[in-house]
FILUM-325621 format. One record per residue (C-alpha): residue number from 1; x, z, y. Coordinates in steps of 0.001 Angstrom, whole numbers. Layout:
N
   pos         x         z         y
   NUM         X         Z         Y
...
END
This chain:
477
   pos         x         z         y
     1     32667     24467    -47961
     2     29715     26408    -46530
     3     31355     25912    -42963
     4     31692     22150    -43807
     5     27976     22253    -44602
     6     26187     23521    -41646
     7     28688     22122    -39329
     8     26233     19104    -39058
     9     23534     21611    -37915
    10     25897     23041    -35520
    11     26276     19794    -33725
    12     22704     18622    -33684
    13     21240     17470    -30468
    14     18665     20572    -29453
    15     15459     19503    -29237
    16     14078     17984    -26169
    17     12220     20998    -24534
    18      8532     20573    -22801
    19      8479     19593    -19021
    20      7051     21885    -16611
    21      3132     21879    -16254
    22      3382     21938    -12212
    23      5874     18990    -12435
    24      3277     16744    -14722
    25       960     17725    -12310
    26      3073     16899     -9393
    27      4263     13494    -10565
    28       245     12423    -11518
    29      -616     13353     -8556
    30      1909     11533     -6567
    31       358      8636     -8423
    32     -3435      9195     -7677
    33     -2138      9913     -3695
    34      -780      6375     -3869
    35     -3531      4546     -5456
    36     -6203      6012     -3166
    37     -3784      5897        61
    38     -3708      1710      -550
    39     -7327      1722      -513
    40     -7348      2508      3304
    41     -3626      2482      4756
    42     -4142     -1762      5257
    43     -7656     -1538      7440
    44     -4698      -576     10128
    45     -2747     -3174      9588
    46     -5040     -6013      9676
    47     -4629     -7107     12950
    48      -982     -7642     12635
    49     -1411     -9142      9053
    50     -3595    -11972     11093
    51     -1101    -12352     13720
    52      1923    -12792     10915
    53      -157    -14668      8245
    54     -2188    -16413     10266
    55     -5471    -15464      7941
    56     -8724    -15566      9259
    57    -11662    -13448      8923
    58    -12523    -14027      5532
    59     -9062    -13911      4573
    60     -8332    -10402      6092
    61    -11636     -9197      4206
    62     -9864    -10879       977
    63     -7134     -8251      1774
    64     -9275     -5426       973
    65    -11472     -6852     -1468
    66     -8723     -8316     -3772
    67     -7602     -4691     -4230
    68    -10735     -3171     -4429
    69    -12107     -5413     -6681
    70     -9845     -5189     -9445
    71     -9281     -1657     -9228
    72    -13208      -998     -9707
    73    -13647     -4183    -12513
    74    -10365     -2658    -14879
    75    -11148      1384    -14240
    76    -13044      1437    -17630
    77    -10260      -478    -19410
    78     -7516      1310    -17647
    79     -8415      4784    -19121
    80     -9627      3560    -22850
    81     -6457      1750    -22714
    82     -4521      4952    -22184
    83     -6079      7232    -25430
    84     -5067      4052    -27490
    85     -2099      3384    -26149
    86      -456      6126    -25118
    87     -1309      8173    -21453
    88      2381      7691    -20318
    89      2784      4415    -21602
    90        21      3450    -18981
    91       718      5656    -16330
    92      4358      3672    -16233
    93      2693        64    -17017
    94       -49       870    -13777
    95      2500      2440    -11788
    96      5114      -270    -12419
    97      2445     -3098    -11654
    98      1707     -1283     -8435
    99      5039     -1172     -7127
   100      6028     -4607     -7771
   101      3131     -5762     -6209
   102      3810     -3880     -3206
   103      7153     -5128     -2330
   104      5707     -8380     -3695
   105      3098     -8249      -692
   106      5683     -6705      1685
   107      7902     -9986      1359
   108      4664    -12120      1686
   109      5124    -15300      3529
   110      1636    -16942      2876
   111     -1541    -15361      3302
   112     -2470    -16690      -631
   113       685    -14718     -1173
   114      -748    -11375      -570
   115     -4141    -11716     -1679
   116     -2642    -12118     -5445
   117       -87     -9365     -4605
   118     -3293     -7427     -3801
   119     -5132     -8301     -6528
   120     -2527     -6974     -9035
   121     -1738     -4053     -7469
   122     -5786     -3369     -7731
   123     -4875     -3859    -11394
   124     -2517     -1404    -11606
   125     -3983       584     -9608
   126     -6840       572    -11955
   127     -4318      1497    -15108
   128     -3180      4022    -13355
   129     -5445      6094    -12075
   130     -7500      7198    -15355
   131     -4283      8529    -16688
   132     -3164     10583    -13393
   133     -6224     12762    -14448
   134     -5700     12679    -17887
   135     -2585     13691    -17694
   136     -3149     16739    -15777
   137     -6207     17863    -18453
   138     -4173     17188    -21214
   139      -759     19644    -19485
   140     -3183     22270    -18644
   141     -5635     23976    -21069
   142     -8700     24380    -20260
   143     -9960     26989    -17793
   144     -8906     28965    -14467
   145     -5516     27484    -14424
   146     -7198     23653    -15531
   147     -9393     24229    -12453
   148     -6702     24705    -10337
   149     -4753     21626    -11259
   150     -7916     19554    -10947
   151     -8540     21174     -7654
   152     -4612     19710     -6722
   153     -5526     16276     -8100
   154     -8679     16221     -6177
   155     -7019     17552     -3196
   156     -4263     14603     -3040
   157     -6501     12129     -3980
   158     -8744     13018      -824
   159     -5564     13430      1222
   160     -4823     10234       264
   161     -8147      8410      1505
   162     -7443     10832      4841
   163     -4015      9993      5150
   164     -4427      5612      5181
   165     -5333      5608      8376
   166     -2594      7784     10028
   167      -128      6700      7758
   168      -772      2792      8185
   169     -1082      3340     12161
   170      2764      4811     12293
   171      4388      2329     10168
   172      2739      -322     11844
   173      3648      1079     15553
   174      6959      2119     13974
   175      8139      -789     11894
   176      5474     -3484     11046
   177      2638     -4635      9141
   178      4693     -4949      5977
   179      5663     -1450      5664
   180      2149      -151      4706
   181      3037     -1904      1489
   182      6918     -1409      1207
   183      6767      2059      1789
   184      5458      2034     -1956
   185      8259       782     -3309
   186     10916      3819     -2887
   187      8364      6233     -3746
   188      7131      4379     -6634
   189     10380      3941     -7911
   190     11380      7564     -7681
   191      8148      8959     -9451
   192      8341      5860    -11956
   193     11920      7110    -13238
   194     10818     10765    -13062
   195      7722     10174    -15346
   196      9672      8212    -17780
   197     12542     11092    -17975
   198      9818     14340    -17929
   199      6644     13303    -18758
   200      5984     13529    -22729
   201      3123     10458    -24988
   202       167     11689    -25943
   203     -2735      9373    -27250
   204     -5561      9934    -29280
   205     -6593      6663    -30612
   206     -6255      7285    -34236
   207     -5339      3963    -34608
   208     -8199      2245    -34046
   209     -8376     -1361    -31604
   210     -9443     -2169    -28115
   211    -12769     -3272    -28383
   212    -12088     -6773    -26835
   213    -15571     -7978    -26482
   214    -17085     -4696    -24914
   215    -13311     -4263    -21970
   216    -14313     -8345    -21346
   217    -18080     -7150    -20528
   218    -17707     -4246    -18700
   219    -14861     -5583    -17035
   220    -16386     -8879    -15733
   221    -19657     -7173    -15043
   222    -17471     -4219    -12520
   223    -15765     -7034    -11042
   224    -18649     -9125    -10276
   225    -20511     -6466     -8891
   226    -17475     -5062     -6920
   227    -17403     -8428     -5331
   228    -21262     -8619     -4738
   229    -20768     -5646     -2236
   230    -17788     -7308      -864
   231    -20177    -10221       175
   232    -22284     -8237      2192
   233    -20993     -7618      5020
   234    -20306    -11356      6250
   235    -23390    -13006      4104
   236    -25973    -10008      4085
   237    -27706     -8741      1351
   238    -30368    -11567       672
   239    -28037    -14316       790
   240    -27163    -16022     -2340
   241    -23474    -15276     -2310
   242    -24216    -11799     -2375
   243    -27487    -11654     -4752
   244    -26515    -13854     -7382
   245    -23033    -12118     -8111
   246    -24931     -8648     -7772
   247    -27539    -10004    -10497
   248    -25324    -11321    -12740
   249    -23049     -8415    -12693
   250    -25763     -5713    -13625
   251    -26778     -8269    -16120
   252    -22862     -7916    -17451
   253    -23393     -4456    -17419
   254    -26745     -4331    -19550
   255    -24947     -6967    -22006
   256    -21929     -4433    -22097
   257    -23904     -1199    -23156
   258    -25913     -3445    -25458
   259    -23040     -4613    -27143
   260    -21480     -1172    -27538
   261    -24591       313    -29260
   262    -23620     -2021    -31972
   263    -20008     -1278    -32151
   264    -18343       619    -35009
   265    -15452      1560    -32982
   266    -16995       891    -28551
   267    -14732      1323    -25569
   268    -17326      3276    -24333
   269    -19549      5265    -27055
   270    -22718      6121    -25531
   271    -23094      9655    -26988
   272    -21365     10390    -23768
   273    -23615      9500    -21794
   274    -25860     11962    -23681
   275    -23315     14525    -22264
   276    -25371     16798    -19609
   277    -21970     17368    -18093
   278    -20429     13672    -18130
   279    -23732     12120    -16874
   280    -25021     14549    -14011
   281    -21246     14786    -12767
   282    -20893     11238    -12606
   283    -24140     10424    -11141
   284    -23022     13297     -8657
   285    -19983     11916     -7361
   286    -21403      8261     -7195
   287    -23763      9700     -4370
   288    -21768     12090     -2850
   289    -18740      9043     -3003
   290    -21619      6833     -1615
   291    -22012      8590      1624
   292    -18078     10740      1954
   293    -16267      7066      1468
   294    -17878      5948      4956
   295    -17163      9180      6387
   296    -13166      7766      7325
   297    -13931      4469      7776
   298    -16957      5161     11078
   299    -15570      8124     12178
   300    -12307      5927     13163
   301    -14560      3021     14607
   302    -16081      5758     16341
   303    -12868      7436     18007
   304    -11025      3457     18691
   305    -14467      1477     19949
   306    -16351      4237     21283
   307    -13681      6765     22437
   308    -11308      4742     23057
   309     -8213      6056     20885
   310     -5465      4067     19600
   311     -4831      3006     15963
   312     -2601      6021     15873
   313     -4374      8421     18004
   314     -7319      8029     15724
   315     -5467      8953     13051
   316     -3747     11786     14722
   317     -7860     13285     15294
   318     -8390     13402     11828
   319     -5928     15356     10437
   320     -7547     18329     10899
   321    -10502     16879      8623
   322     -7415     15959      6287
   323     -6661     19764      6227
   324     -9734     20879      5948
   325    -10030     18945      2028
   326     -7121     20415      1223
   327     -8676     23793      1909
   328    -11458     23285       234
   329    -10305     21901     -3464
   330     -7851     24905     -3637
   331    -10896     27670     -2750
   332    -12666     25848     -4928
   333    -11162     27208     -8448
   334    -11420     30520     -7085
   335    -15267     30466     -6288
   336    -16035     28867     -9179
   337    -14256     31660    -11567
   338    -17090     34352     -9755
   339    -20068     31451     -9343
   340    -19807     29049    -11444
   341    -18904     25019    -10650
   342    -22497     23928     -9865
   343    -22939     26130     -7107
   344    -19446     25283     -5632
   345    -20625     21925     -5949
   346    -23942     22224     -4262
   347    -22581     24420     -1658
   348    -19593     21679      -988
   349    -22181     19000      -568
   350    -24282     21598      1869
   351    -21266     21934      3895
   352    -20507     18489      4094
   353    -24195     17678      4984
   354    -24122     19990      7999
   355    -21268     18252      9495
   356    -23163     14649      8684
   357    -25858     16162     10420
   358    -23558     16993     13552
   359    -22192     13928     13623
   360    -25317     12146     13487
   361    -25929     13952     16948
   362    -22887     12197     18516
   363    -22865     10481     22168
   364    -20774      7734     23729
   365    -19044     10001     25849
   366    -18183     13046     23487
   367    -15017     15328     23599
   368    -12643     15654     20413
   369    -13271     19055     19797
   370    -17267     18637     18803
   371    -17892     14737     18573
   372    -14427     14532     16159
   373    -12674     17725     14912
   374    -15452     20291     13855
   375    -18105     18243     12211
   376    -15095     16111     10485
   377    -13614     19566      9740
   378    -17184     20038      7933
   379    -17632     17097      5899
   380    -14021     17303      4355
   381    -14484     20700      3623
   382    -17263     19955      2030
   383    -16102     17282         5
   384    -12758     19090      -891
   385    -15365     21938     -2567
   386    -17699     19691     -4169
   387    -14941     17662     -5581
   388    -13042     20085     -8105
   389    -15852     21460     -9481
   390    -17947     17970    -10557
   391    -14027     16350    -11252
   392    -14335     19593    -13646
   393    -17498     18969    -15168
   394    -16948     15150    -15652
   395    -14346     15751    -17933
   396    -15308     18892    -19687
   397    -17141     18629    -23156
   398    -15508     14965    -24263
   399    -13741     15000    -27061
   400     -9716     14326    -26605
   401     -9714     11088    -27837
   402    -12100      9659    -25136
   403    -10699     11667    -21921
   404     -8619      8633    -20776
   405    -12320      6984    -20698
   406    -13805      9589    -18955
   407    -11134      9908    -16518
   408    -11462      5843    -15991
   409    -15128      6752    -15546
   410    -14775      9578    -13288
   411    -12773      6826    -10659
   412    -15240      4090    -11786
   413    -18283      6439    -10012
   414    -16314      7384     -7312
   415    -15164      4252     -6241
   416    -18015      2001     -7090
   417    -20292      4502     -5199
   418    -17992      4865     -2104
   419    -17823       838     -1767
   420    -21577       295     -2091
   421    -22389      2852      -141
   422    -19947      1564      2622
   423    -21437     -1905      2647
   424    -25027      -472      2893
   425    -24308      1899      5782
   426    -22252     -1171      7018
   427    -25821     -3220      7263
   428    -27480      -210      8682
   429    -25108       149     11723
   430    -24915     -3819     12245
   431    -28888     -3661     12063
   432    -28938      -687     14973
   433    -26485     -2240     17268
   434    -28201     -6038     16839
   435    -24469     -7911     17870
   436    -25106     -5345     21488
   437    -21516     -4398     21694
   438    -21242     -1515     24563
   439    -19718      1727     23640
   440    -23947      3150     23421
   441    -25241       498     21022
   442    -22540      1275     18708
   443    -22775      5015     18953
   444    -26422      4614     18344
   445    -25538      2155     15187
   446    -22815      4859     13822
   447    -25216      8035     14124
   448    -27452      6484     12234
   449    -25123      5744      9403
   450    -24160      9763      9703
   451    -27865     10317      9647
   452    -28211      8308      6570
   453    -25381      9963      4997
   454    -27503     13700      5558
   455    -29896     12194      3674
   456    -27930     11182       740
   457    -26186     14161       738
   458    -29604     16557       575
   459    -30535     14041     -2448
   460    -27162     14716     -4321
   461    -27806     18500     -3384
   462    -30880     18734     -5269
   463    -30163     16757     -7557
   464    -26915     18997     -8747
   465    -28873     21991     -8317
   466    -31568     20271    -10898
   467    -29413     18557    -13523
   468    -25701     19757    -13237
   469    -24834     22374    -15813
   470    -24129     26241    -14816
   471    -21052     26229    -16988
   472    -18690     23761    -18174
   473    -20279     23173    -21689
   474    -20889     19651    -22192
   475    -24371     20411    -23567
   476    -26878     17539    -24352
   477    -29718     16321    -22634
END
């Protein structure tokens, strides 16, 4: 009888043990690389995408936009969604938006066919990427070894940024335009199925609602200020397209925190703002994103109209800068444990401003080694130090119930800083050059932007040094 008892216990599936920490961390971070990666890899592709689409200028700048628009307008969504929700529910939901919309714009046949397929993969990129971080916080506990694994996630994400140009100049030499976008598919697939199999729920939303009229605001009001930069670089800053969207979306914005001081249950409670850690970190990377986005984007104009490179040769000179931000987010941990993350910080950003000064000095005949490699080598090491540390801050001190909407606000600074400060330096280069095309008028129009970038790198310096806290304590003030 006693046998015929337990012999139910003796048969009972054993419980589902915990996946490993590095392979949460691995399979988030496989997601971030391929959200930030589709932020550049296309710029490479655009001339084919004309030639097989037949879109025309404005169409090709629809390309970018469409993605970049919707990942900045849903960020804050995205990762408020996730502690209601469920952090794995979203992570599969962004991921598996993503990937259909890549194969979805891989098969394009009409240009109005990959401008939605971009727009949706914006979308889920924008899902997506608050819980990549928030699932690496939430694996690791906080301290040395939580440093660490932010110090990988920041370290893939920047790889990522590096790697879109490379990576989109040997597909499309290789294969063809459609491949920047296809090559999502396999690998999306494979990390999709891993996450669902490995990857355990967690949520903190204590059952309480989306706060509809607060994700409509702040969504609308990104969106429409996303696309406000987008306009600037074919209309200008004072034309109407571009001032009237701009205007309207800060007003969406003041409506949105309005509206959530009056909430009994926000999408984005404003005691965190009152977070010394949350708001000088954030405020940090917006500038810091402001002048490190452009960094990629000129320094390849520089090598293909100046230099002379191919597509693919230009993205063969920056790997070393690629390296180099690897380097730096994994010293970072370890100089933080004996200095503390706001000096990391500030030193990363001092770094990184000595090679924007460098390149500031460059000429229309330079050599790789000191017009490309060492100041590039520089910035990214720069960034790759200053990155773990305020990633670190941003999201220490919340409580765990609102770390998917810090994480959605940590990629809202980044990336709404690194597209506005793009289309800024984009109207200080046009403005040096004056439509003078010869390989000195744009040197003279891209050192300038570098220039420009020293100075909004000294700025972020100071201000770290100033407001950023010495520990990780999410004090007030």
């Amino acid at each position: 009888m006693t046998l015929m008892l337990e012999a139910p216990d003796t048969t009972r599936a054993p419980a589902r043990t915990a996946p490993p920490v590095w392979l949460v961390v691995a399979l988030a971070c496989a997601g971030q690389f391929l959200v930030v990666l589709d932020i550049s890899v296309v710029n490479v592709a655009l001339p084919s995408v004309r030639g097989g689409l037949g879109l025309d200028e404005q169409g090709l700048q629809w390309v970018v936009n469409a993605y970049s628009i919707a990942f900045a307008g849903f960020m804050l969504l995205g990762g408020r969604a996730g502690d209601l929700y469920g952090r794995k529910r979203m992570f599969l939901v962004g991921l598996g938006l993503f990937t259909l919309a890549s194969l979805a714009g891989g098969l394009a046949q009409e240009g109005w066919q990959l401008l939605v397929a971009r727009a949706v993969q914006g979308l889920g990129a924008a899902v997506l990427a608050p819980s990549t971080l928030t699932l690496v916080t939430a694996a690791v506990p906080e301290g040395a070894a939580r440093a660490r694994a932010i110090a990988t996630w920041t370290a893939v994400g920047a790889g990522g940024g590096a790697a879109g140009g490379f990576v989109g100049g040997v597909l499309v030499e290789a294969l063809s335009w459609r491949w920047v976008l296809l090559i999502n598919v396999p690998v999306g697939a494979v990390v999709l199925a891993a996450a669902a199999r490995w990857i355990t729920e967690s949520r903190a939303g204590d059952g309480r609602r989306l706060d509809l009229p607060g994700a409509v605001l702040v969504t609308a009001g990104l969106a429409t200020l996303a696309y406000g930069v987008s306009q600037t670089e074919g209309a200008g800053w004072t034309a109407a397209s571009t001032v009237v969207p701009l205007c309207a979306g800060l007003a969406l914005v003041a409506l949105f925190l309005l509206a959530e001081a009056r909430a009994k249950a926000p999408l984005m409670p404003l005691g965190l703002l009152r977070l010394r850690s949350v708001a000088s970190a954030n405020v940090a990377m917006f500038l810091s994103g402001s002048a490190m986005f452009c960094m990629w984007f000129f320094m390849t104009l520089y090598a293909q109209n100046v230099l002379g490179y191919t597509p693919l040769d230009a993205g063969l000179a920056l790997v070393p800068s690629s390296l180099a931000v690897i380097v730096g987010s994994k010293v970072a941990p370890r100089l933080m444990r004996a200095t503390g993350p706001r000096a990391v910080a500030v030193l990363g950003t001092l770094v990184a401003l000595a090679g924007f000064a460098w390149q500031s000095t460059m000429t229309a005949d330079g050599d790789y080694l000191t017009a490309i490699m060492i100041p590039g080598v520089l910035m990214m090491l720069g960034a790759g130090l200053a990155g773990t540390p305020l990633a670190s801050l941003a999201t220490s001190g919340a409580a765990p119930e609102e770390a998917g909407l810090v994480s959605g606000l940590v990629n809202t600074s980044r990336t709404m800083g690194g597209s506005l400060g793009l289309a800024v330096m984009a109207t200080i280069a046009a403005a040096r050059t004056d439509g003078r095309g010869t390989p000195e008028a744009l040197t003279e129009g891209y050192a300038l932007v570098f220039a420009t970038g020293t100075a909004v790198l000294a700025v972020g310096a100071a201000l770290m040094w100033a407001w950023l806290p010495r520990t990780g304590a999410g004090e007030r003030g």
